[in-house]
mmCIF file of the C-alpha atoms, coordinates in Angstrom:
data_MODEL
# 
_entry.id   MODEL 
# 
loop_
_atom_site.group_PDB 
_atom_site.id 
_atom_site.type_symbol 
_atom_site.label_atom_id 
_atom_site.label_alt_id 
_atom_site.label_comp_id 
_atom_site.label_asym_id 
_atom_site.label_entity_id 
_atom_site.label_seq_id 
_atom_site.pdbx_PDB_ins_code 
_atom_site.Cartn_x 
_atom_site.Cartn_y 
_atom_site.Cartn_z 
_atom_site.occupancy 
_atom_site.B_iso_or_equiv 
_atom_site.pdbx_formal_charge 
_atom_site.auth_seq_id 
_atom_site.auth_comp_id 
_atom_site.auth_asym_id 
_atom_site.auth_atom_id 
_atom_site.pdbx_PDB_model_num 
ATOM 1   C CA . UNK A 1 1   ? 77.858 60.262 107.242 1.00 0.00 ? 1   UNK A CA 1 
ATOM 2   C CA . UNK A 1 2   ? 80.218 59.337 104.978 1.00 0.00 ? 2   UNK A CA 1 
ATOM 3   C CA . UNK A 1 3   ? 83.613 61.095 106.663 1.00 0.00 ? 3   UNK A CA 1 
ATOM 4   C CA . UNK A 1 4   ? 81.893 59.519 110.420 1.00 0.00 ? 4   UNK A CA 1 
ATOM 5   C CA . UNK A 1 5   ? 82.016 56.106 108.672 1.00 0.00 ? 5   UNK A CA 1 
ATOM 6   C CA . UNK A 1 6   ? 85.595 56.176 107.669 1.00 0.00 ? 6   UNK A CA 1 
ATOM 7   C CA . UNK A 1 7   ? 86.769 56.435 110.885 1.00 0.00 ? 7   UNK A CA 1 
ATOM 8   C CA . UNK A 1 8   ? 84.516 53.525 112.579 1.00 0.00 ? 8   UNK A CA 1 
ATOM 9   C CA . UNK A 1 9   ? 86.589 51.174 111.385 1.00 0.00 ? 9   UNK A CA 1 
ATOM 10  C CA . UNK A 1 10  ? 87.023 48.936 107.896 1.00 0.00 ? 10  UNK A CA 1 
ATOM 11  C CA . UNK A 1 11  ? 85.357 46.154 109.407 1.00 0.00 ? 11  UNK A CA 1 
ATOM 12  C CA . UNK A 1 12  ? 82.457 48.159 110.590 1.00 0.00 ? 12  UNK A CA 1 
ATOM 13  C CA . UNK A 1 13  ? 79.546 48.322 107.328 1.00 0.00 ? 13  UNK A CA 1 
ATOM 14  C CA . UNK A 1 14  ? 77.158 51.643 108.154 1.00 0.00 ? 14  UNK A CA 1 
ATOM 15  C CA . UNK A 1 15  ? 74.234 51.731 106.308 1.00 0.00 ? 15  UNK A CA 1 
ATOM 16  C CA . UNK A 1 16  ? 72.360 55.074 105.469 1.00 0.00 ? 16  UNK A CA 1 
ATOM 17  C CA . UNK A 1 17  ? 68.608 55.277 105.178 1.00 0.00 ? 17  UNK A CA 1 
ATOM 18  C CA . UNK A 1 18  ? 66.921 58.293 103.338 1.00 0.00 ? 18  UNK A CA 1 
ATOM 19  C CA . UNK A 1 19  ? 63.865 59.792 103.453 1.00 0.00 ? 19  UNK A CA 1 
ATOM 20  C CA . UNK A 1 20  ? 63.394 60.890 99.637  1.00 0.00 ? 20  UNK A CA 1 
ATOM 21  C CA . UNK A 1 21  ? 62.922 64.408 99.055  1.00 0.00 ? 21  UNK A CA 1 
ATOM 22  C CA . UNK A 1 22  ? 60.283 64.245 96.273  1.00 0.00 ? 22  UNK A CA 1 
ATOM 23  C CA . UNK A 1 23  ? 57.925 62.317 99.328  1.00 0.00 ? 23  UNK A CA 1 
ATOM 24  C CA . UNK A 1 24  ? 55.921 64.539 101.332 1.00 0.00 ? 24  UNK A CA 1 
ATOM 25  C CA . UNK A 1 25  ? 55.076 64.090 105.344 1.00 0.00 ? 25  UNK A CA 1 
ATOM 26  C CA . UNK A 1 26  ? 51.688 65.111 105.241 1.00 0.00 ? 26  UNK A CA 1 
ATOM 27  C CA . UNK A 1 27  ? 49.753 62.593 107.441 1.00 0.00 ? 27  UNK A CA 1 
ATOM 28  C CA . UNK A 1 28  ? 52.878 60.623 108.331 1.00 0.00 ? 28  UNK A CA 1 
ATOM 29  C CA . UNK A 1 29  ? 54.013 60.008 111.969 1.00 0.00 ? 29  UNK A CA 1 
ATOM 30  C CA . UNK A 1 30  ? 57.303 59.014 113.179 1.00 0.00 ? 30  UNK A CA 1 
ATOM 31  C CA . UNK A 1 31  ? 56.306 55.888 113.474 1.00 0.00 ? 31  UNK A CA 1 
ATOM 32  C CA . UNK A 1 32  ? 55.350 55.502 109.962 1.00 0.00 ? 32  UNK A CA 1 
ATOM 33  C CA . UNK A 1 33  ? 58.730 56.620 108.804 1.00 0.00 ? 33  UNK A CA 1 
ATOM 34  C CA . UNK A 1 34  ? 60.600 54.717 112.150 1.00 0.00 ? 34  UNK A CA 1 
ATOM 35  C CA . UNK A 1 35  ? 58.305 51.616 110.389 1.00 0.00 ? 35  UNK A CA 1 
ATOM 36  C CA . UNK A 1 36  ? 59.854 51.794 106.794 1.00 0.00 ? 36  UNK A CA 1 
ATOM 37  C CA . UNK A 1 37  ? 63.577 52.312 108.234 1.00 0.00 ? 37  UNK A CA 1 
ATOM 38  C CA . UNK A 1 38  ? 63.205 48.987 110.170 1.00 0.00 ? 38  UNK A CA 1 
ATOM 39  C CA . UNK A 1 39  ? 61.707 47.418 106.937 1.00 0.00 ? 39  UNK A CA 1 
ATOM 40  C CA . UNK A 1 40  ? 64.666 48.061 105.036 1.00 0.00 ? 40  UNK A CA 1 
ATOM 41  C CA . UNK A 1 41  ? 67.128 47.312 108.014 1.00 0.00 ? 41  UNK A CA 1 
ATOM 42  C CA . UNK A 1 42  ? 65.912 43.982 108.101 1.00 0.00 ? 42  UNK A CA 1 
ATOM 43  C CA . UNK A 1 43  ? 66.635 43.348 104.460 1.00 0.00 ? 43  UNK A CA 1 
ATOM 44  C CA . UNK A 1 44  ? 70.413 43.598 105.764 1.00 0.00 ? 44  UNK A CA 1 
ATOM 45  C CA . UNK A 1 45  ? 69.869 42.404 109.132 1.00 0.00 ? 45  UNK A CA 1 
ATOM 46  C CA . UNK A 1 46  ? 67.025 40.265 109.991 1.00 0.00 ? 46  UNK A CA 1 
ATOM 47  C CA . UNK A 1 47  ? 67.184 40.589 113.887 1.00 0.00 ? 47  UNK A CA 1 
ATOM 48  C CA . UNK A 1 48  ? 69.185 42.801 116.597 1.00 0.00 ? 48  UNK A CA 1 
ATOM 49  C CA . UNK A 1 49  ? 71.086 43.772 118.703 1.00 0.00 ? 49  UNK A CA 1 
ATOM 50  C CA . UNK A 1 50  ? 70.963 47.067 116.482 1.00 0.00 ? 50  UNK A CA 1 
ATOM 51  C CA . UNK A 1 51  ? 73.416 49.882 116.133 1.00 0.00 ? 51  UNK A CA 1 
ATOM 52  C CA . UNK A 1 52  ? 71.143 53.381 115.476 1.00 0.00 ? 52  UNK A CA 1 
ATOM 53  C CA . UNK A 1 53  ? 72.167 56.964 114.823 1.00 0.00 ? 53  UNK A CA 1 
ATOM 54  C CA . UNK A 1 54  ? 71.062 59.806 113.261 1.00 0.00 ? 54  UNK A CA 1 
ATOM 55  C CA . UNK A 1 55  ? 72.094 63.719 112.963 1.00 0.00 ? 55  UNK A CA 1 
ATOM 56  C CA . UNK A 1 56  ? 69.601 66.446 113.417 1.00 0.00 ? 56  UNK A CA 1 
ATOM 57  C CA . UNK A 1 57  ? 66.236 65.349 112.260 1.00 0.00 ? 57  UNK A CA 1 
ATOM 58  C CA . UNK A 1 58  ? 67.779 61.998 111.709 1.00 0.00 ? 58  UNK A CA 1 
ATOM 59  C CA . UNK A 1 59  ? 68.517 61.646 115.300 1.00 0.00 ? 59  UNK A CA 1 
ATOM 60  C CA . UNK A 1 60  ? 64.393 61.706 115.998 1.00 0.00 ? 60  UNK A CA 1 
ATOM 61  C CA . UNK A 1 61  ? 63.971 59.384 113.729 1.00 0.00 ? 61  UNK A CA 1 
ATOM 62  C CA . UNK A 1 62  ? 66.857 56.899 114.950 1.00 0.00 ? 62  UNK A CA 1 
ATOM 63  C CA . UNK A 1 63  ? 64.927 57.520 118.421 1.00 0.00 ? 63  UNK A CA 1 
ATOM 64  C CA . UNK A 1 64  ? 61.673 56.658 116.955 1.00 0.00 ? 64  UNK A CA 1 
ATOM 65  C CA . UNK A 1 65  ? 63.030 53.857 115.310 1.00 0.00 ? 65  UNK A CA 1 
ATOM 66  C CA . UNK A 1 66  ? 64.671 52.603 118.863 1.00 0.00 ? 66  UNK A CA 1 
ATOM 67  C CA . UNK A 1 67  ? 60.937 52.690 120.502 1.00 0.00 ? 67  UNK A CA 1 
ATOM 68  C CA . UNK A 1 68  ? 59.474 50.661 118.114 1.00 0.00 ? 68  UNK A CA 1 
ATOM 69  C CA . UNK A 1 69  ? 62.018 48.162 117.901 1.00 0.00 ? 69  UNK A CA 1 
ATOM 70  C CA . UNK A 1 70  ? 61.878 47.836 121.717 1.00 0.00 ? 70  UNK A CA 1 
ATOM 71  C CA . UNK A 1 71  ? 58.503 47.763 121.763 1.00 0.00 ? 71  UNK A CA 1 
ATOM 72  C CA . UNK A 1 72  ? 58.660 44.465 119.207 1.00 0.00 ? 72  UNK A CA 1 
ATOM 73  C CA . UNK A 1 73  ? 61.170 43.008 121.940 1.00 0.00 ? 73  UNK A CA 1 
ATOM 74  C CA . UNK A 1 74  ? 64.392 44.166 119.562 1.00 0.00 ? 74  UNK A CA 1 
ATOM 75  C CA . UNK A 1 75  ? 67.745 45.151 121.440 1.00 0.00 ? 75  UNK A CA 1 
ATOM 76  C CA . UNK A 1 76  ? 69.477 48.265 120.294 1.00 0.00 ? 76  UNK A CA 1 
ATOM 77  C CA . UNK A 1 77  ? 73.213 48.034 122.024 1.00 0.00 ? 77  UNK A CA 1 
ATOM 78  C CA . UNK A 1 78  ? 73.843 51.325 120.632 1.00 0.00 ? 78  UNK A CA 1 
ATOM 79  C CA . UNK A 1 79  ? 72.000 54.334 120.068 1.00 0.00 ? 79  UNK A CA 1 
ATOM 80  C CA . UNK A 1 80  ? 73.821 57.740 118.904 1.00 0.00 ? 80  UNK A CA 1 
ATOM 81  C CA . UNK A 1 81  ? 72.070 61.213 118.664 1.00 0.00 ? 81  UNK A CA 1 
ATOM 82  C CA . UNK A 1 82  ? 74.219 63.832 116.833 1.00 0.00 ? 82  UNK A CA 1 
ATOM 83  C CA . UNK A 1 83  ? 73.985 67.568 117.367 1.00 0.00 ? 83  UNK A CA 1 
ATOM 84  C CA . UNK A 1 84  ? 69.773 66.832 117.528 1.00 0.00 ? 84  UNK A CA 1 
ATOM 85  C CA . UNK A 1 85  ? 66.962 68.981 118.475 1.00 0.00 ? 85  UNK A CA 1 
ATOM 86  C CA . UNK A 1 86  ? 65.504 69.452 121.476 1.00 0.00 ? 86  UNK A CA 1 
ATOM 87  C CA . UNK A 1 87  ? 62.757 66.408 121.983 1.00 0.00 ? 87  UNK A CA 1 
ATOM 88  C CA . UNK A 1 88  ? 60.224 69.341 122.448 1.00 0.00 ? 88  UNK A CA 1 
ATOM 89  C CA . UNK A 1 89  ? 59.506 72.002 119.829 1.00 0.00 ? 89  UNK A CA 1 
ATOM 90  C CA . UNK A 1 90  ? 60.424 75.849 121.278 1.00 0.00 ? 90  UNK A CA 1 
ATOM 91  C CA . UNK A 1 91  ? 61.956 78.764 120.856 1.00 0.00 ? 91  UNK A CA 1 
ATOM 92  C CA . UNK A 1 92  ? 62.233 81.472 123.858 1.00 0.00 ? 92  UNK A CA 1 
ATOM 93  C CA . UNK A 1 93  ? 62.853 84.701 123.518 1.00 0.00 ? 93  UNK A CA 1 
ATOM 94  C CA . UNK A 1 94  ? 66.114 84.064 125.748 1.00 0.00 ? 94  UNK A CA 1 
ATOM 95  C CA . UNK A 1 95  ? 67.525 81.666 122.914 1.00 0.00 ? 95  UNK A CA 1 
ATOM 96  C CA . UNK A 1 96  ? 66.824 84.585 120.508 1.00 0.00 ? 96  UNK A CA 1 
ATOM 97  C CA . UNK A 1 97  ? 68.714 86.999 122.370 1.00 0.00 ? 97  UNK A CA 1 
ATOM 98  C CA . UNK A 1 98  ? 71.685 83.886 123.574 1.00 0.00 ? 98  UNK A CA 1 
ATOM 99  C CA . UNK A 1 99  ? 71.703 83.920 119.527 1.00 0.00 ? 99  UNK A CA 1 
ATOM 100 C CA . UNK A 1 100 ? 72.257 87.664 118.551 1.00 0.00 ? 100 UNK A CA 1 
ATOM 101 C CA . UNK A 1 101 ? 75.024 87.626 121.068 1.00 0.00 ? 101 UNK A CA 1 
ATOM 102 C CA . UNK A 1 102 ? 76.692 85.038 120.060 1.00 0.00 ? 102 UNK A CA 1 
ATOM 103 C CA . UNK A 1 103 ? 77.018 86.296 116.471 1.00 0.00 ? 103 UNK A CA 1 
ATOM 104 C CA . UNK A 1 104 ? 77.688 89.876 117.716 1.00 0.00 ? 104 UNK A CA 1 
ATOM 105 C CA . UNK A 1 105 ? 80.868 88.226 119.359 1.00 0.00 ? 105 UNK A CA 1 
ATOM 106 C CA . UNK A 1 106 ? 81.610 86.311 116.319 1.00 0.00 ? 106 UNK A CA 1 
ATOM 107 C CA . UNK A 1 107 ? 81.630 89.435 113.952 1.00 0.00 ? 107 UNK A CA 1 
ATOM 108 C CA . UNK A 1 108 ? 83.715 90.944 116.525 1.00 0.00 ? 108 UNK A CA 1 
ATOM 109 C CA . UNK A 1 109 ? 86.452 88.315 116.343 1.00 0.00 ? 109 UNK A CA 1 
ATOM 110 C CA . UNK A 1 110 ? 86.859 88.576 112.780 1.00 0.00 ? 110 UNK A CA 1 
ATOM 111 C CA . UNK A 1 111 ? 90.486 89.945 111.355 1.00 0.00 ? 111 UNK A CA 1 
ATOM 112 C CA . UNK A 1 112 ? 89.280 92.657 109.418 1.00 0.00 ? 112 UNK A CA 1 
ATOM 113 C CA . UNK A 1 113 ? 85.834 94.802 109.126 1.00 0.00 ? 113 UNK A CA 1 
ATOM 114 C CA . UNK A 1 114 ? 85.817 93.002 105.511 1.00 0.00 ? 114 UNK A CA 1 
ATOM 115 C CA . UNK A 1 115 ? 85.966 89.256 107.371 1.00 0.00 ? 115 UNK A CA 1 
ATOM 116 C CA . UNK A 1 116 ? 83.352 91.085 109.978 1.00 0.00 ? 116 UNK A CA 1 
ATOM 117 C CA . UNK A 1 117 ? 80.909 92.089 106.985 1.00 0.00 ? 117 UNK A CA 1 
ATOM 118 C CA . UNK A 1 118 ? 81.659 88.496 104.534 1.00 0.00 ? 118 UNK A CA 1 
ATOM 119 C CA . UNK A 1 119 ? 80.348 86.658 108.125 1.00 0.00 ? 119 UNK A CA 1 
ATOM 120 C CA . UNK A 1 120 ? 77.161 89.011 108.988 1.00 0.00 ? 120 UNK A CA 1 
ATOM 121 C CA . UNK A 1 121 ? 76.587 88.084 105.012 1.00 0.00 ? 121 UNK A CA 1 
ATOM 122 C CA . UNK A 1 122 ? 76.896 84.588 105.782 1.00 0.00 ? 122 UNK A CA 1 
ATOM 123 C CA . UNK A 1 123 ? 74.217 84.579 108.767 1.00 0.00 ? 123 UNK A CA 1 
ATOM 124 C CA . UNK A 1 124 ? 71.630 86.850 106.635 1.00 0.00 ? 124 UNK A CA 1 
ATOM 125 C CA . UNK A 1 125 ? 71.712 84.239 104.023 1.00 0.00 ? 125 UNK A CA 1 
ATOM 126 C CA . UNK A 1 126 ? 71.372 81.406 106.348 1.00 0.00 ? 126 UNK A CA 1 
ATOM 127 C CA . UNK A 1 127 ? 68.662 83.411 107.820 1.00 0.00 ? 127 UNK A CA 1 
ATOM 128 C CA . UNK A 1 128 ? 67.157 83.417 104.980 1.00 0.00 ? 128 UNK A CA 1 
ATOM 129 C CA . UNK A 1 129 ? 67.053 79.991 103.423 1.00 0.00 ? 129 UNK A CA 1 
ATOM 130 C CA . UNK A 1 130 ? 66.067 78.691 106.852 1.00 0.00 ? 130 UNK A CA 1 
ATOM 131 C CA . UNK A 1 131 ? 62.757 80.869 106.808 1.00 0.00 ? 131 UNK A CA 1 
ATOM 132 C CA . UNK A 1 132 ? 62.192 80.010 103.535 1.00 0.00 ? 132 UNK A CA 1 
ATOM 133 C CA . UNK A 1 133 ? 62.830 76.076 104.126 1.00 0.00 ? 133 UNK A CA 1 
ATOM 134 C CA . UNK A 1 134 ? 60.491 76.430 107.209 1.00 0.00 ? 134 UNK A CA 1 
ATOM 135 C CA . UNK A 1 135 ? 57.343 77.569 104.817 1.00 0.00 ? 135 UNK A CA 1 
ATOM 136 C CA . UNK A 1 136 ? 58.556 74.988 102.284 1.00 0.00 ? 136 UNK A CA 1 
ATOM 137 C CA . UNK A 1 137 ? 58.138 72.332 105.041 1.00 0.00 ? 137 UNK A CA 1 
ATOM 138 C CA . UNK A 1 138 ? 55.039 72.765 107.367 1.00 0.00 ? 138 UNK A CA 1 
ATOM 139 C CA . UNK A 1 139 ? 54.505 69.261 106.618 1.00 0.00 ? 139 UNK A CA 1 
ATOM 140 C CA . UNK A 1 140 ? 58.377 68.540 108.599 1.00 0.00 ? 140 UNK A CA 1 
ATOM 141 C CA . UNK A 1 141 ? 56.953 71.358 111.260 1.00 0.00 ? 141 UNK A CA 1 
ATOM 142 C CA . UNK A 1 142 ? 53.741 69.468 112.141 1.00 0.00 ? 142 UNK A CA 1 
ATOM 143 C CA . UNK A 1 143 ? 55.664 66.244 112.354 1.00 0.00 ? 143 UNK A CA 1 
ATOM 144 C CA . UNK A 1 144 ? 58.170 67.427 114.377 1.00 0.00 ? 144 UNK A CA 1 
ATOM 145 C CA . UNK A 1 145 ? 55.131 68.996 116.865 1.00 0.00 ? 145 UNK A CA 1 
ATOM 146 C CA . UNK A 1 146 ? 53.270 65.292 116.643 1.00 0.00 ? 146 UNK A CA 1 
ATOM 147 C CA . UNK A 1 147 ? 57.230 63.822 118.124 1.00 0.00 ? 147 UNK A CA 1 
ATOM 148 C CA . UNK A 1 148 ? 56.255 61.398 121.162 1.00 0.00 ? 148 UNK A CA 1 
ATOM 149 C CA . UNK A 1 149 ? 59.115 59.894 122.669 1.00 0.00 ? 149 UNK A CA 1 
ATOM 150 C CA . UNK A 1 150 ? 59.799 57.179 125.094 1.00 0.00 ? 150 UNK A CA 1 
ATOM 151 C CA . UNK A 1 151 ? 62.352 56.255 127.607 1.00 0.00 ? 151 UNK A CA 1 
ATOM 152 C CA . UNK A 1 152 ? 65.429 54.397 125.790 1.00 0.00 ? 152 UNK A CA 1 
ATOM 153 C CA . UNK A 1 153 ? 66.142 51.149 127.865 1.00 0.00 ? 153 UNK A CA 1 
ATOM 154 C CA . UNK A 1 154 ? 69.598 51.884 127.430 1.00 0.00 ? 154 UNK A CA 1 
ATOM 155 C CA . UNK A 1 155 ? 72.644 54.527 127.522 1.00 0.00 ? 155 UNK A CA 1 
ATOM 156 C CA . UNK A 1 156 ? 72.174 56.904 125.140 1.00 0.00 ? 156 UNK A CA 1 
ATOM 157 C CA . UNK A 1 157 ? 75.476 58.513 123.330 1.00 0.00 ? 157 UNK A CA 1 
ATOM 158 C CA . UNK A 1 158 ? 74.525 62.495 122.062 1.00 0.00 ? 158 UNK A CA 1 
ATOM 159 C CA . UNK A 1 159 ? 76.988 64.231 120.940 1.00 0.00 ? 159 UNK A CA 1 
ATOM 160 C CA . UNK A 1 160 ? 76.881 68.150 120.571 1.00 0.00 ? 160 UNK A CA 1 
ATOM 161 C CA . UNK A 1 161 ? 78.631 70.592 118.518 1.00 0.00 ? 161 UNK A CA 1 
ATOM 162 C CA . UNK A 1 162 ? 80.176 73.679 120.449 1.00 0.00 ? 162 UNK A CA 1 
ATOM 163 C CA . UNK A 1 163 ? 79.913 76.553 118.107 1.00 0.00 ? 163 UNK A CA 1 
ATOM 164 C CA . UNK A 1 164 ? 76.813 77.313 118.794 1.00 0.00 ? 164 UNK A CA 1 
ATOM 165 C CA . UNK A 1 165 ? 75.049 80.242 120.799 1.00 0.00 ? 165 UNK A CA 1 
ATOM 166 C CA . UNK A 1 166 ? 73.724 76.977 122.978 1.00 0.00 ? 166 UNK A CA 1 
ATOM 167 C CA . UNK A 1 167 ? 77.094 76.628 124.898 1.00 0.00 ? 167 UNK A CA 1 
ATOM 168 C CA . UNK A 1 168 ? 76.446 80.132 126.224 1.00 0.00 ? 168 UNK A CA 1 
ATOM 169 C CA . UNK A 1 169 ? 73.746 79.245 128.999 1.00 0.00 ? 169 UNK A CA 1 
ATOM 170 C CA . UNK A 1 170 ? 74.176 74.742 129.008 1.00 0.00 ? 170 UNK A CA 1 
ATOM 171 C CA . UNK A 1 171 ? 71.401 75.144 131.393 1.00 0.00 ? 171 UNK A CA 1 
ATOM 172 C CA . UNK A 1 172 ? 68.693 75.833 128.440 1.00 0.00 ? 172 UNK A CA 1 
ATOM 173 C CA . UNK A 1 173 ? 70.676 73.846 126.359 1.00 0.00 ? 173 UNK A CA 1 
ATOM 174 C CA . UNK A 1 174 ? 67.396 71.701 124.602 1.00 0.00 ? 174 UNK A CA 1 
ATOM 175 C CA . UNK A 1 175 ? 69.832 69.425 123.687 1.00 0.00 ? 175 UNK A CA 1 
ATOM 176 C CA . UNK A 1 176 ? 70.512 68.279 126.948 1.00 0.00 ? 176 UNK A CA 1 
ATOM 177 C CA . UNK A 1 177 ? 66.810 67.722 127.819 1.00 0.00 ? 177 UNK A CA 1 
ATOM 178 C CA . UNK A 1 178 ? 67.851 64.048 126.300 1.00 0.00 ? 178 UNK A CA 1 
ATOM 179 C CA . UNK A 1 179 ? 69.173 63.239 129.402 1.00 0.00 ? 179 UNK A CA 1 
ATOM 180 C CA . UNK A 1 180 ? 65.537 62.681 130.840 1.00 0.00 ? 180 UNK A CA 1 
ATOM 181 C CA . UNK A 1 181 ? 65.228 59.707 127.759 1.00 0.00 ? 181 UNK A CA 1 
ATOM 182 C CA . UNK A 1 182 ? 67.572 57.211 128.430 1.00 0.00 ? 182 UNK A CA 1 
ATOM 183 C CA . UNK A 1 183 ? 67.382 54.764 131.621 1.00 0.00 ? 183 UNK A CA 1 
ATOM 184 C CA . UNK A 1 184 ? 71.021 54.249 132.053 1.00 0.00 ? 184 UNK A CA 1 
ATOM 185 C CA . UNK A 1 185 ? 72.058 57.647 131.411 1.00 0.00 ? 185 UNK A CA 1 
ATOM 186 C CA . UNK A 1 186 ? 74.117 59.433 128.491 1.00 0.00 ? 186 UNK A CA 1 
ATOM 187 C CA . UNK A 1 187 ? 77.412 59.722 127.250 1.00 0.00 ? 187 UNK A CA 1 
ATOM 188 C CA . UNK A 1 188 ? 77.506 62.885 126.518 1.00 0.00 ? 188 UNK A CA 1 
ATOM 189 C CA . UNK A 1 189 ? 80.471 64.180 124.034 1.00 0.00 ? 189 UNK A CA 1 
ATOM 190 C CA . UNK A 1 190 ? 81.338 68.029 123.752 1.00 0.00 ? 190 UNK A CA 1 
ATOM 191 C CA . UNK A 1 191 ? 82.884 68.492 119.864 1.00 0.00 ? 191 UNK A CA 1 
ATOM 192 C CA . UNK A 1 192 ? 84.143 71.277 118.475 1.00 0.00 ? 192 UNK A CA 1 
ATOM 193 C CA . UNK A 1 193 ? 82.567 72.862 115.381 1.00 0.00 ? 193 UNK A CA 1 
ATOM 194 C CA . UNK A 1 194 ? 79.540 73.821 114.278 1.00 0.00 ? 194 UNK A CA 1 
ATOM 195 C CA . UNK A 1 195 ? 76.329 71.798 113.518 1.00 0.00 ? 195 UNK A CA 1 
ATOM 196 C CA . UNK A 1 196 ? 77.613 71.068 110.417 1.00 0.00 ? 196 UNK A CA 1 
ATOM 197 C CA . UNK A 1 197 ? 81.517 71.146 110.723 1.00 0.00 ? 197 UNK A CA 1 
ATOM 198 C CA . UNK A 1 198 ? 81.733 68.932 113.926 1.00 0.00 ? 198 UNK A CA 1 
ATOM 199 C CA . UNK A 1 199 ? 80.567 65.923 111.710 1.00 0.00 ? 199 UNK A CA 1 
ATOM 200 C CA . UNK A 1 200 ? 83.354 66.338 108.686 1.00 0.00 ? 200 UNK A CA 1 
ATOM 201 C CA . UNK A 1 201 ? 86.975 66.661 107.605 1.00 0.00 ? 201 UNK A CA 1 
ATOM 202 C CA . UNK A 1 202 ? 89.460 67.677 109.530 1.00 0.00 ? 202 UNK A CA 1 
ATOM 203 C CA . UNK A 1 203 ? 87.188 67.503 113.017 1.00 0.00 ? 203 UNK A CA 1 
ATOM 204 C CA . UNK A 1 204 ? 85.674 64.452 112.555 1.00 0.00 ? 204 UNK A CA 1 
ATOM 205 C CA . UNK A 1 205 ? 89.026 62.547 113.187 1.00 0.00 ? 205 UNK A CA 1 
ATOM 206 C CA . UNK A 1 206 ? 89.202 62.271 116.895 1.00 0.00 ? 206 UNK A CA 1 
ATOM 207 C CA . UNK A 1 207 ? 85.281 62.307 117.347 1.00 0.00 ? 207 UNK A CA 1 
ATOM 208 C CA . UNK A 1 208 ? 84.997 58.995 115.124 1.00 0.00 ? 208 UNK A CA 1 
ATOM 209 C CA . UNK A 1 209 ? 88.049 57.017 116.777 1.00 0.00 ? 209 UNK A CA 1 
ATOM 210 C CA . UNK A 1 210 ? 86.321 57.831 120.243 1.00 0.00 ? 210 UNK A CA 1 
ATOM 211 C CA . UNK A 1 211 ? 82.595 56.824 118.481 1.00 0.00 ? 211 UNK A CA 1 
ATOM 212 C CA . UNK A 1 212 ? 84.134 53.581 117.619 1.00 0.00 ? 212 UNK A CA 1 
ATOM 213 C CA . UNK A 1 213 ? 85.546 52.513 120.577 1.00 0.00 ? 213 UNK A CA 1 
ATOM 214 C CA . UNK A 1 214 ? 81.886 53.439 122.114 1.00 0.00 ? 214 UNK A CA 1 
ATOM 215 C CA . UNK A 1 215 ? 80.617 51.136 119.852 1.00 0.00 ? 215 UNK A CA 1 
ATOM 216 C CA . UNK A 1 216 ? 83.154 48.157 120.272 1.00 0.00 ? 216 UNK A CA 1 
ATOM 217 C CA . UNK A 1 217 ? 82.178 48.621 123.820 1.00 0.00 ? 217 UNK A CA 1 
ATOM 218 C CA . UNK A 1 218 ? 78.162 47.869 123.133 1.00 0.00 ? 218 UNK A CA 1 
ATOM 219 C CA . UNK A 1 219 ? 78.878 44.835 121.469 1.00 0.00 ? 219 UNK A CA 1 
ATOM 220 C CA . UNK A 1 220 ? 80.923 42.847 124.005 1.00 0.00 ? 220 UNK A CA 1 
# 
């Protein structure tokens, strides 16, 4: 978060909470996690109106977090979901095959059959440490199936990275099943980049000077 904060302004403090690695999520909810996040935000900041946000993962978390703290008759003026996952678990076989094509393109874009093979590399590899990740972190998987949400009193802001085999068919987009989780809508934000990229140097730049006026606007 550290190249989004630089660009939300000086006089803006953003605080990042962690979940430590070493701690495992084996009969933790959400909520328990949403509960320790508000613990330590209330070290800083005793009482709302809250600004929330998280990126991937993070983002169900800053959405848990945003429940609870309604449900304990908090505000949250802001609430920011970057690049996240759908709020269902799923993969169809017509996101697999959205996916293959997508790369298939990208290979065939490169400048040279040498950029073409360094890129199918790069997607094995990813491949790869992904799959291994995923049986590394059944406890994550199980949480992730346990995810309940609730509607979001508010406008929610999502922003979503475009280079992605996603943009091909918006329509089975999961990302955009957010829309069905906020009461007054979402401002959504189409970034370029990839689900990585689209939040750091040199594409953050325009993407955080819009963010902050976003979030100038939630406070008046």
């Amino acid at each position: 978060f550290l190249d989004i904060a630089r660009h939300l302004g000086k006089d803006r403090p953003v605080y990042a909470l962690d979940w430590p690695a070493e701690r495992k999520t084996t009969d933790i909810t959400f909520s328990d996690i949403a509960g320790e996040c508000i613990a330590a935000m209330r070290r800083v900041q005793p009482v709302g109106p809250y600004q929330l946000g998280g990126h991937c993962f993070g983002a169900l978390v800053a959405f848990t977090i945003t429940n609870l703290l309604e449900s304990q008759g908090e505000q949250v003026s802001f609430l920011l979901l970057l690049d996240p996952p759908g709020p269902t678990l799923g993969i169809d076989q017509k996101r697999l095959s959205d996916r293959v094509r997508f790369h298939l393109a990208k290979m065939i874009q490169q400048p040279s059959p040498f950029a073409a093979m360094s890129y199918l590399w790069q997607r094995v590899t990813n491949v790869r440490r992904r799959t291994i990740e995923s049986f590394n972190n059944e406890d994550d998987l199980t949480l992730y199936h346990d995810f309940a949400p609730k509607i979001f009193s508010g406008r929610l802001t999502m922003v979503l990275a475009q280079d992605t085999f996603l943009t091909q068919r918006p329509d089975h987009d999961p990302r955009r099943d957010w829309q069905a989780w906020a009461q007054d809508g979402v401002e959504l934000i189409a970034t370029p980049g990839d689900h990585v990229t689209f939040c750091r140097e040199p594409l953050i730049g325009a993407l955080g000077q819009r963010l902050a006026l976003l979030m100038d606007s939630a406070e008046i």
